[in-house]
N, C-alpha and C positions, 0 to 999 in steps of 0.2 A: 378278900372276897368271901373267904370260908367262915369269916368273922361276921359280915352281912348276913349271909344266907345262915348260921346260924342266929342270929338276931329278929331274922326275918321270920324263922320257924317257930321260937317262941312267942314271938308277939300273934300270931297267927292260931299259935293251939291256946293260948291265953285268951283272946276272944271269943273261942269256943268252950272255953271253962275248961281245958284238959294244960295240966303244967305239965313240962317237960322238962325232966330230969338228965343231967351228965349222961353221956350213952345209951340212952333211949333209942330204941332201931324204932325211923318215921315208918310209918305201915303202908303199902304200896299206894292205895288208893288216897292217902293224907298227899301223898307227891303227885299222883293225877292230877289232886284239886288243885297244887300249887300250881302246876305245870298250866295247864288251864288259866287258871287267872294271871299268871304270867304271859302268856299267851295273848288272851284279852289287853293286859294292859299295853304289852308291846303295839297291836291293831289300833289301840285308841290312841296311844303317843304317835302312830304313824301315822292315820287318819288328822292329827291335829298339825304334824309337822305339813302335810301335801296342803291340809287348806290354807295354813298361815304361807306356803311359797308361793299358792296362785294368787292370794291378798297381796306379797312381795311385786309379781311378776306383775297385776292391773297397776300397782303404786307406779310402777318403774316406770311403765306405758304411759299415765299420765303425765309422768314428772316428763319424761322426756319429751311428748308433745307440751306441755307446758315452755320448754326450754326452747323452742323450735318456734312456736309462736313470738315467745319471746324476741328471740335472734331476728325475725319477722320484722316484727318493730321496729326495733334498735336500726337494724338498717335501712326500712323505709325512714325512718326518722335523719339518721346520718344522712344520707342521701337529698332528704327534703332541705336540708341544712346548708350543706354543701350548696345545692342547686340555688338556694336562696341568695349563700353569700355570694355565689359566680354574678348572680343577676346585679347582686350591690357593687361588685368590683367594677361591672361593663359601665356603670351609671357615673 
């Protein structure tokens, strides 16, 4: 982890033109901004997680009224079949 977040600091002062040297003390406000956009990023992975579960949750909704219809069928159908072969057996 200490490996990331250093990786993470230099790729970060490197975009703003400033290298960061072995033992360099980050300056308070350099960790605000991280803080902050970490922050951000976490709100937008959690915002993207909540809509891709209510996406999940209508799929589910349809597939299972899907299923239900289905089942619907399948058994009128059985049924139609049945009743059919009864009528051919009486004949």
């Amino acid at each position: 982890m200490d490996e990331f977040l250093k990786n993470f600091k230099e790729d970060l002062n490197k975009e703003e033109g400033n290298e960061v040297h072995e033992g360099e003390v980050v300056k308070e406000n350099e960790l605000i901004s991280i803080s902050v956009d970490l922050v951000l990023k976490i709100d937008m992975i959690k915002r993207e997680m909540d809509s891709t579960m209510k996406k999940v949750q209508e799929h589910s909704k349809l597939v299972e009224k899907q299923e239900e219809e289905f089942a619907r069928k399948t058994w009128k159908m059985l049924m139609e079949s049945a009743w059919g072969n009864f009528v051919w057996l009486e004949r």
